[in-house]
Structures are given as C-alpha cells and as structure tokens.
ZAPADREN-746025 format. One record per residue: residue in one letter; x, y, z of N, C-alpha, C, O in turn. Coordinates in steps of 0.1 Angstrom, whole numbers, padded with zeros to 4 digits, always signed. Each point is the difference from the previous one (the first is absolute). Layout:
BEGIN
AXYZXYZXYZXYZ
...
***
This chain:
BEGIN
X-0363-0395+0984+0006-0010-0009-0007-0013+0000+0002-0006-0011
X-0009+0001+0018-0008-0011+0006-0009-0002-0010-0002-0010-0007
X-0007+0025+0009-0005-0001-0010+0000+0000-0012-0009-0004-0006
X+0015+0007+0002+0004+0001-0015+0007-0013-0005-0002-0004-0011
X+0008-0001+0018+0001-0015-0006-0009-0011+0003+0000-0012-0005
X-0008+0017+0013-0012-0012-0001-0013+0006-0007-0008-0008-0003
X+0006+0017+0000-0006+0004-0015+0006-0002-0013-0005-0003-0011
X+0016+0006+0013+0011-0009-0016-0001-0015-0001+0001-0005-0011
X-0003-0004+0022-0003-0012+0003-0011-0008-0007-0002-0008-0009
X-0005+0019+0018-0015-0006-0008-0008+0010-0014-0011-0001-0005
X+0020+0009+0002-0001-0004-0016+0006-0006-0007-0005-0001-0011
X+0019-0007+0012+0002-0009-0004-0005-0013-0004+0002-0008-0010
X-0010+0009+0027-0008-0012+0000-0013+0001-0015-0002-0006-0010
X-0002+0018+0017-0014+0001-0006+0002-0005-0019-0007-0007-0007
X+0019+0015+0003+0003-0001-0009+0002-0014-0008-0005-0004-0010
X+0013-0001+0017+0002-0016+0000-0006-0012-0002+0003-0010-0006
X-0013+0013+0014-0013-0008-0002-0011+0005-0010-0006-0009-0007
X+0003+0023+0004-0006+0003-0007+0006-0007-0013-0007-0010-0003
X+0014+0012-0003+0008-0001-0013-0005-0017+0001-0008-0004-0008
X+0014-0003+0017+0000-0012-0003-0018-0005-0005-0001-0005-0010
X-0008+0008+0018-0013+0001-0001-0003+0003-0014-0005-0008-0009
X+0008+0022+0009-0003+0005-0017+0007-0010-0010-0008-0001-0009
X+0019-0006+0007+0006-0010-0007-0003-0011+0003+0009-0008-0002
X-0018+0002+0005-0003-0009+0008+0008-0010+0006-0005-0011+0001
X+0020+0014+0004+0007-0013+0007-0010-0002+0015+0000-0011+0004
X-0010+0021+0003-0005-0002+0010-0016+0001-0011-0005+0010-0005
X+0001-0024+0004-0011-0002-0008-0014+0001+0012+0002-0001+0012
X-0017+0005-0017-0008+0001+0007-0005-0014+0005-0003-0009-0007
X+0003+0011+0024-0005-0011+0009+0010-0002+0006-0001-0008+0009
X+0016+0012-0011+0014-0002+0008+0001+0007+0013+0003+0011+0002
X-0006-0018+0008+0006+0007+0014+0011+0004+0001+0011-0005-0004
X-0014+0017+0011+0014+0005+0004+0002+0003+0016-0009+0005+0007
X+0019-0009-0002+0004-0002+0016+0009+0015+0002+0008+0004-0008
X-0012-0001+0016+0010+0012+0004+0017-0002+0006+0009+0009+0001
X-0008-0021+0003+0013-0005+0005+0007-0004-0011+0011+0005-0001
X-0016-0015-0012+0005-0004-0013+0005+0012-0004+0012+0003-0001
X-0025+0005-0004+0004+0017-0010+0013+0004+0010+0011+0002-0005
X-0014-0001+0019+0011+0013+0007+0015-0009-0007+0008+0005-0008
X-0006-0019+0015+0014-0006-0006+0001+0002-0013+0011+0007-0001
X-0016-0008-0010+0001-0003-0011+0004+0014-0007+0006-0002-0011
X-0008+0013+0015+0003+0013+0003+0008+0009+0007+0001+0012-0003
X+0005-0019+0014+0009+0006+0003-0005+0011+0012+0006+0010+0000
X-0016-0011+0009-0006+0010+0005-0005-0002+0012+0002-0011+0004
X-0009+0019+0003-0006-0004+0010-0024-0001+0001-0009+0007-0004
X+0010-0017+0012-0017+0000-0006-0004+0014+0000-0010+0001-0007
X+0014+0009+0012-0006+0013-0001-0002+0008-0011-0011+0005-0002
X+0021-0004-0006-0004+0000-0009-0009-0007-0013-0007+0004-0009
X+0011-0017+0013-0008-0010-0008-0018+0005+0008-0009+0002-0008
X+0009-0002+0014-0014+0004+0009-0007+0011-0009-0010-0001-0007
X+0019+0014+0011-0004+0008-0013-0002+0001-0010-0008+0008-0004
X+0014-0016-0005-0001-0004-0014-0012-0006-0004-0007+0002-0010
X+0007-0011+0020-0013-0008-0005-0013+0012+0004-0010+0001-0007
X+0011+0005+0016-0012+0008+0001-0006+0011-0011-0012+0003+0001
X+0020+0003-0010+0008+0003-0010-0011-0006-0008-0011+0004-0003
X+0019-0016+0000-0003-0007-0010-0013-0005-0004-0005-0002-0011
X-0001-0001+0025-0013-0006+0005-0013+0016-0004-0011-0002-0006
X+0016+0014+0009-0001+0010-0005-0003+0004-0013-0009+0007-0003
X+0019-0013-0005-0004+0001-0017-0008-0011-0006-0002-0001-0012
X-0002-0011+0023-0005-0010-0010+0004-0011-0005-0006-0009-0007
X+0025+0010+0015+0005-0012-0008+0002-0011+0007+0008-0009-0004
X-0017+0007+0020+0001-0008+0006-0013+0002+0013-0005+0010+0005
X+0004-0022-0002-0011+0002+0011+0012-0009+0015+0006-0010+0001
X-0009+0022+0007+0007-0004+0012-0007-0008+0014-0010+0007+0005
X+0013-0019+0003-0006-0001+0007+0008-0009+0013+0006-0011+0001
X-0009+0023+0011+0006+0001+0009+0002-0012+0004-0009-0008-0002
X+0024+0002+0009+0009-0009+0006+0001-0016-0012+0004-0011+0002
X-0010+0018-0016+0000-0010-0008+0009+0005-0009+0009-0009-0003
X-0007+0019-0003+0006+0005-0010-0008+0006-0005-0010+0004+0005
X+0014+0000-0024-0007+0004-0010+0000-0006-0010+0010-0006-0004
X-0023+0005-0004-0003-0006-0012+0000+0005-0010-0010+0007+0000
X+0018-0005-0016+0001+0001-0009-0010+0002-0008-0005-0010-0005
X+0000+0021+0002-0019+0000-0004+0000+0001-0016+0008+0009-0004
X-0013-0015-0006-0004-0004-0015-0008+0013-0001-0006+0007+0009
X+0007-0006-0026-0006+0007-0004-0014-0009-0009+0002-0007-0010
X-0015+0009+0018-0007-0002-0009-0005+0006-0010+0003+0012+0000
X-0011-0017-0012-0005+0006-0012-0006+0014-0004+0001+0007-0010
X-0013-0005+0030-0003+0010-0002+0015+0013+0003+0002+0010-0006
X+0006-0014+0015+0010+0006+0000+0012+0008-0012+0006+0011+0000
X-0008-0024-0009+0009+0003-0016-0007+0007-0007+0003+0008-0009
X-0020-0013+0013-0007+0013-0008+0002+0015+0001+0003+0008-0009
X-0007-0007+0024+0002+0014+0004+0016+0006-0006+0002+0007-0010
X+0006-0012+0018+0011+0006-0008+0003+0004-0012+0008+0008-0003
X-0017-0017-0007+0001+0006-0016-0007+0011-0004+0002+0007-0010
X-0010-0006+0020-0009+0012-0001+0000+0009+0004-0008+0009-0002
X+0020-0009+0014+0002+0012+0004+0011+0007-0006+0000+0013-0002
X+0010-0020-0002+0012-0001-0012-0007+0007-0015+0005+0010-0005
X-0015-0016+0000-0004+0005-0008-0008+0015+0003-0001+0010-0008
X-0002-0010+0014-0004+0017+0002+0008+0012+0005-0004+0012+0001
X+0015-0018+0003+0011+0009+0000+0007-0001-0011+0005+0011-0001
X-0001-0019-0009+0009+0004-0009-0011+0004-0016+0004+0004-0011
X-0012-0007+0014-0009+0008-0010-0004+0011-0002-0001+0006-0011
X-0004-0001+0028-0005+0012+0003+0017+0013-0005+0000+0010-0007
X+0011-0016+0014+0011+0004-0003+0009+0008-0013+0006+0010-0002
X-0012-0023-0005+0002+0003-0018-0010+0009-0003+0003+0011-0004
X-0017-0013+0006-0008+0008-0006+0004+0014+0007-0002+0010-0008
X+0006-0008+0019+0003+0012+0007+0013+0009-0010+0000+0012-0003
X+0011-0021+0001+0011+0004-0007-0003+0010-0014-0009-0001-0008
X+0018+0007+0009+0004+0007-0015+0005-0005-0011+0010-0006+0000
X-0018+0007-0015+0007-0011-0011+0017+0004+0002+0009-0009+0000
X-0009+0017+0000+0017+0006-0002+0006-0016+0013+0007-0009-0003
X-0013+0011+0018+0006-0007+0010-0001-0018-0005+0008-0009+0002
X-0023+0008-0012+0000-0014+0000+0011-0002-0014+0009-0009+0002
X-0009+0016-0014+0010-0002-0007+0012-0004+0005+0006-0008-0007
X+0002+0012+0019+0012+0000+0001+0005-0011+0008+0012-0003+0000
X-0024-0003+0008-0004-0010+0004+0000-0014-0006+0004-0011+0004
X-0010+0015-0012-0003-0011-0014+0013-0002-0007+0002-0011-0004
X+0009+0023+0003+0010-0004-0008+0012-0010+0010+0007-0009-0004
X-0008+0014+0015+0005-0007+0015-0003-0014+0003+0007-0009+0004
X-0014+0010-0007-0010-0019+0003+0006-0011-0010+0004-0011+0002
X-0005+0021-0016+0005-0013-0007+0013-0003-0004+0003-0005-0011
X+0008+0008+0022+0013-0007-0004-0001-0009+0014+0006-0011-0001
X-0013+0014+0015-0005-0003+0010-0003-0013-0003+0005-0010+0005
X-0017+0010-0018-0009-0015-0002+0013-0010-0006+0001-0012+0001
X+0005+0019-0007+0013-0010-0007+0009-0004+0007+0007-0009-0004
X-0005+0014+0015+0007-0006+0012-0009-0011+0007+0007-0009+0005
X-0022+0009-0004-0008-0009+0005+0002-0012-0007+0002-0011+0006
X-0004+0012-0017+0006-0011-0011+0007-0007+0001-0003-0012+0000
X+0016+0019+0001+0013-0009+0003+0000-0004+0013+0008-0009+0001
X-0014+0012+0010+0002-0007+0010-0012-0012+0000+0004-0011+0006
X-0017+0011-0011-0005-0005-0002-0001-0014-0005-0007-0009+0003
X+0017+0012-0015+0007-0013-0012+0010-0003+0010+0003-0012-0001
X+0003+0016+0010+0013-0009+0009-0011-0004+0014+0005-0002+0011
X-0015+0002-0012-0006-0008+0012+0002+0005+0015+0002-0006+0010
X-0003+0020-0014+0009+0009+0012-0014+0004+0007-0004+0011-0004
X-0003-0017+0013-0014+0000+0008-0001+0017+0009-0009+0009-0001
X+0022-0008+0008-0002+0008+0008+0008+0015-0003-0001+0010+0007
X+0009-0013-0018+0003+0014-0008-0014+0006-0007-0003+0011+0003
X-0004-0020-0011-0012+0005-0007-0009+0002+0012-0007+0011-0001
X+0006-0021+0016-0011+0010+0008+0004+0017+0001-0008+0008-0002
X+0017-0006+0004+0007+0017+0003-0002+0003-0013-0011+0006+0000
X+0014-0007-0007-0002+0008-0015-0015+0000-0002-0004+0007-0009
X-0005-0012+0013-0015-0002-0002-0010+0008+0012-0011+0005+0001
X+0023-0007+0009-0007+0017+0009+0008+0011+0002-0002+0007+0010
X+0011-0006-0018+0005+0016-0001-0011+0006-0016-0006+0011-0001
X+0008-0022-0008-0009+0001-0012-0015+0005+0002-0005+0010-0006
X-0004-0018+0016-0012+0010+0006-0002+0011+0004-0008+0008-0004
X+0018-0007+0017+0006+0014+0007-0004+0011-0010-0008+0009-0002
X+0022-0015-0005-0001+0012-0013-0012+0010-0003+0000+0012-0002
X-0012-0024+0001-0018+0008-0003-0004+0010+0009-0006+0010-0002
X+0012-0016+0017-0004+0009+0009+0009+0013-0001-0005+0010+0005
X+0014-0010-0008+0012+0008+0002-0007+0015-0008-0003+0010+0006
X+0001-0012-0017+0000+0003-0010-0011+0010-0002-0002+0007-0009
X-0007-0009+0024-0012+0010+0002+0002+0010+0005-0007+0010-0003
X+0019-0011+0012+0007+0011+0007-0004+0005+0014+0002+0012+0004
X-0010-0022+0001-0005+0004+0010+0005-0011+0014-0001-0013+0002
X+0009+0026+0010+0010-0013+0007-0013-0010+0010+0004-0010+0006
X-0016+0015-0005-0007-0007+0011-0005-0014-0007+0002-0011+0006
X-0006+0013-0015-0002-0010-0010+0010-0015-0003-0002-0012-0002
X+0015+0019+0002+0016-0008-0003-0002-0007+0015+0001-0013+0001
X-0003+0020+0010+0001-0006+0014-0006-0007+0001+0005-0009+0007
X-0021+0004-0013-0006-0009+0000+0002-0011-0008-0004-0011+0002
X+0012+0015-0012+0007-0013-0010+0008-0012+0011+0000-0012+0001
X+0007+0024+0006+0013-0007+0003-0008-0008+0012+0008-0010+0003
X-0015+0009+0003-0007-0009+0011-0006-0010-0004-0005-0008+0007
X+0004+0009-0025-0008-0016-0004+0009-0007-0005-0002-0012-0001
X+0016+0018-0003+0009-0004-0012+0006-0014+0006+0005-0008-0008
X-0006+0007+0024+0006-0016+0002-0006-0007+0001+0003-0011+0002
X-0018+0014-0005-0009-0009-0001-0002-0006-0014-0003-0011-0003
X+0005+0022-0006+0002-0003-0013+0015-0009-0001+0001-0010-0007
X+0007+0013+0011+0014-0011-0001-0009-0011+0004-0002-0007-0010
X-0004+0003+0021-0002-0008+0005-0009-0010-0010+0003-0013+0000
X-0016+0020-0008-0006-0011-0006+0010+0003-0011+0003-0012+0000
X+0005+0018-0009+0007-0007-0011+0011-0013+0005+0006-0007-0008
X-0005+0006+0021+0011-0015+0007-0011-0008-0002+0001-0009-0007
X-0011+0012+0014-0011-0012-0004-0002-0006-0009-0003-0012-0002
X+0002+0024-0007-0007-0008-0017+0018+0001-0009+0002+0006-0010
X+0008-0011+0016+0016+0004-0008+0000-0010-0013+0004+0004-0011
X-0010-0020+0014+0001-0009-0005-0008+0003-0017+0003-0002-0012
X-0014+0006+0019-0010+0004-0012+0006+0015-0013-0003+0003-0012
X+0011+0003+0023+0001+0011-0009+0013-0002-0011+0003+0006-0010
X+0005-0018+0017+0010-0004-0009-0004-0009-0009+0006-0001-0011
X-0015-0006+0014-0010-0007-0011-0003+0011-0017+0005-0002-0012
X-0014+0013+0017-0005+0012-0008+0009+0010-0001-0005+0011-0001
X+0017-0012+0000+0011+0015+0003-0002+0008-0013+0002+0013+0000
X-0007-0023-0013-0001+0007-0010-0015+0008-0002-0001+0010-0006
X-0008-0017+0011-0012+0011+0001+0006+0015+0010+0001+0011-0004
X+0001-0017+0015+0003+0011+0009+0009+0017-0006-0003+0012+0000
X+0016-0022-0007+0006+0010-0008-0010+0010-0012+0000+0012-0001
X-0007-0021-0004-0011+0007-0008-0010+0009+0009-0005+0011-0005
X+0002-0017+0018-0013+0010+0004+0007+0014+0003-0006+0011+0001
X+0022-0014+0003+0002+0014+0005+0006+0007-0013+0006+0010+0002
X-0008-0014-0014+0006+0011-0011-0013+0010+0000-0001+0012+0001
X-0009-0024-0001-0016+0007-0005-0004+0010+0011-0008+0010-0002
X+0013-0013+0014+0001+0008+0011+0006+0016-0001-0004+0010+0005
X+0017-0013-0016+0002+0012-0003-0004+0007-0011-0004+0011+0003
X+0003-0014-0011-0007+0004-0011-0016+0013+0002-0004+0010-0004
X+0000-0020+0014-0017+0008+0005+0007+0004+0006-0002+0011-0005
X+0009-0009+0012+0011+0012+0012-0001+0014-0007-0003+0010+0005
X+0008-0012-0017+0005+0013-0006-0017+0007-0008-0004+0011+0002
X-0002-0024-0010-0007+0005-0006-0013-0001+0002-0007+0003-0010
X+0000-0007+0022-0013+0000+0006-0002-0004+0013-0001-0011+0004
X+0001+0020+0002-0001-0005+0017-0010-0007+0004+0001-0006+0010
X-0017+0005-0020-0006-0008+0006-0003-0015-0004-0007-0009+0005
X+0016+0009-0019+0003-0013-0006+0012-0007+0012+0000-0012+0003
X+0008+0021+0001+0011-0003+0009-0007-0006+0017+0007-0007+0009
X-0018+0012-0008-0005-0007+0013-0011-0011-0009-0010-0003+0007
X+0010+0000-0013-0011-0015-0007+0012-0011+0000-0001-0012+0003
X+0013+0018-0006+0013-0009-0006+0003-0003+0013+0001-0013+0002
X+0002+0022+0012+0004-0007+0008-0010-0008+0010+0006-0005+0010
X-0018+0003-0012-0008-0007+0007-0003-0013-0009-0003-0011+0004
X+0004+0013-0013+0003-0016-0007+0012-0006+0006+0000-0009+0008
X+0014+0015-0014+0013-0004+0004-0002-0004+0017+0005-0010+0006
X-0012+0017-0002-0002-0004+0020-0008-0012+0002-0002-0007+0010
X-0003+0007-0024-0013-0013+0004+0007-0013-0001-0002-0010+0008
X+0014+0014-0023+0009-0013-0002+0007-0006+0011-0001-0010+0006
X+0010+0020-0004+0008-0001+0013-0006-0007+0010+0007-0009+0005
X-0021+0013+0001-0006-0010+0014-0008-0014-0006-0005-0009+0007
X+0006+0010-0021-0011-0014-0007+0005+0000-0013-0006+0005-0009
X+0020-0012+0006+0005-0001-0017-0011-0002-0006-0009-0006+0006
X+0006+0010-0019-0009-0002-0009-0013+0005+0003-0008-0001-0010
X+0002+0005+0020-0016+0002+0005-0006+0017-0008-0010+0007+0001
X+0021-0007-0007-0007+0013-0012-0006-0004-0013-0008+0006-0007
X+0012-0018+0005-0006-0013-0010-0018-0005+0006-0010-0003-0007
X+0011+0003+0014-0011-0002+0011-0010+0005+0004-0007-0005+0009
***
C-alpha cells in the first residue's frame, strides 16, 4: 500500500507542476525548491523528488543537485522543431487516410471550428487552447494508425505550451486563425497535398503572425 500511494503522490506532483509549466504560471528561469513544491502540495519531498526527475526527463526542467530545479524555455530552434515534427505527422496522416475517413472528418471539424469562434469572440484563451489540440489530433487520428497517435500525444503539451506563450497574439488574430482552420478543412476533404501547404503556412503564422507575407 506504501507503494501505491507514493506513486499516486508523485503523479500528482508530476502532474501539477507540469500543467503549471505548460500554462505558464511556472514561467521559464523560475526555481523550484523541493520543500516549497512538497508544502504547497501536500506531500512528501519523495515524491516531489520523483516528479521532478520525471520532469527533468521530458525537458521541462533542468535539475541541479542541493539547489533545486530550473524551469527550462523554449527556444526558437525548439518551436521550430516541433512544427515540424507536428507537421509531418498530421500530413503524412491525412494523406494516409481514406477520402470517405477525410470527408467525415471534414464534416466533424466544422461545427468544432464554430465552437472555436465563440469561444474565441468571448476571449476564452484556454477553452480555444483545448479546442485547437483536440482539432490537430484530429489529423492524426484520422490516419488510423495507433503508433503514430502515441507520438502526437507526447508533443501535444508542448504544443499547449507554445499556444500559452503566443495566447496574447492569437487573441489579437482570432479572426485569421478561425479562417486558417476552415481552409484547413476544406483541403482536408479535397486535396491532401494542398492540405499539408495549408498547414505549414497556418504553422508558420502561428510561430511568426504575418511571416507568410514575408
């Protein structure tokens, strides 16, 4: 039983802190103390110990012994990579799919995009992040292949993570965005390789507003 609640512990933890990270309330360059996290949590450092190792594990922090851990940024070449690895899975995906699987897809998305809308027009930041990565998912989904989906899901907080970064900007542009993802559907249904040109522009906007002008 021991164990099992201090493995429940420290995913809690792990959880906890990740999320906060990915949203940025724990912004990059923020120390984190293992005594602060364990109170502030409810827990014992052992799990907090874990968690961070965990965490330190995926990238989302660099740990250093009897100091704590530091809160690690994403740099440019980093936002790059991820669009590019994002982009080759939900392209490869679609192109992989059946018109029959992307039609039904396409008809799915767009009452989806009109919910984006309205949350969008109410300034609703962190409803539209979730609607904007179940909305990608979707590409990958749609290929049908589960090894592929598994690798979605190991970038997808990374992807939460730079849409918190750039939130301010995307509520700026909500009305392009609404538009890139109609066009997004549209080449969904009716050209898969018009549908990976569309999302590598739309990827370009997203990490650099306007740099398709450019």
């Amino acid at each position: 039983m021991v164990g099992v609640t201090t493995l429940s512990a420290a995913e809690r933890a792990f959880e906890s802190v990740r999320d906060a990270i990915v949203r940025g309330t724990l912004a990059p360059g923020t120390m984190l103390a293992e005594n602060a996290l364990a109170e502030g949590l409810g827990v014992s450092r052992t799990p907090v110990r874990t968690a961070l190792a965990r965490l330190q594990d995926e990238g989302w922090i660099t740990v250093f012994p009897k100091r704590g851990a530091l809160v690690r940024g994403l740099d440019d070449r980093d936002v790059l990579d991820l669009a590019d690895a994002r982009h080759m899975l939900e392209s490869s995906m679609v192109a992989r799919a059946t018109p029959a699987a992307r039609a039904a897809l396409a008809d799915r998305l767009g009452a989806e995009i009109d919910h984006q809308e309205q949350v969008l027009r109410a300034q609703d930041l962190d409803a539209f992040i979730d609607l904007t990565v179940t909305f990608h998912r979707s590409f990958v989904e749609v290929g049908g292949n589960a090894l592929v989906l598994e690798l979605e899901s190991r970038l997808a907080d990374r992807h939460r993570h730079v849409l918190h970064l750039h939130g301010a900007a995307m509520l700026d542009r909500w009305e392009q965005i609404v538009a890139e993802h109609r066009e997004l559907v549209v080449q969904l249904r009716d050209d898969p390789a018009e549908f990976s040109r569309a999302l590598r522009l739309h990827q370009a906007d997203s990490i650099a507003p306007g740099s398709r002008n450019q």
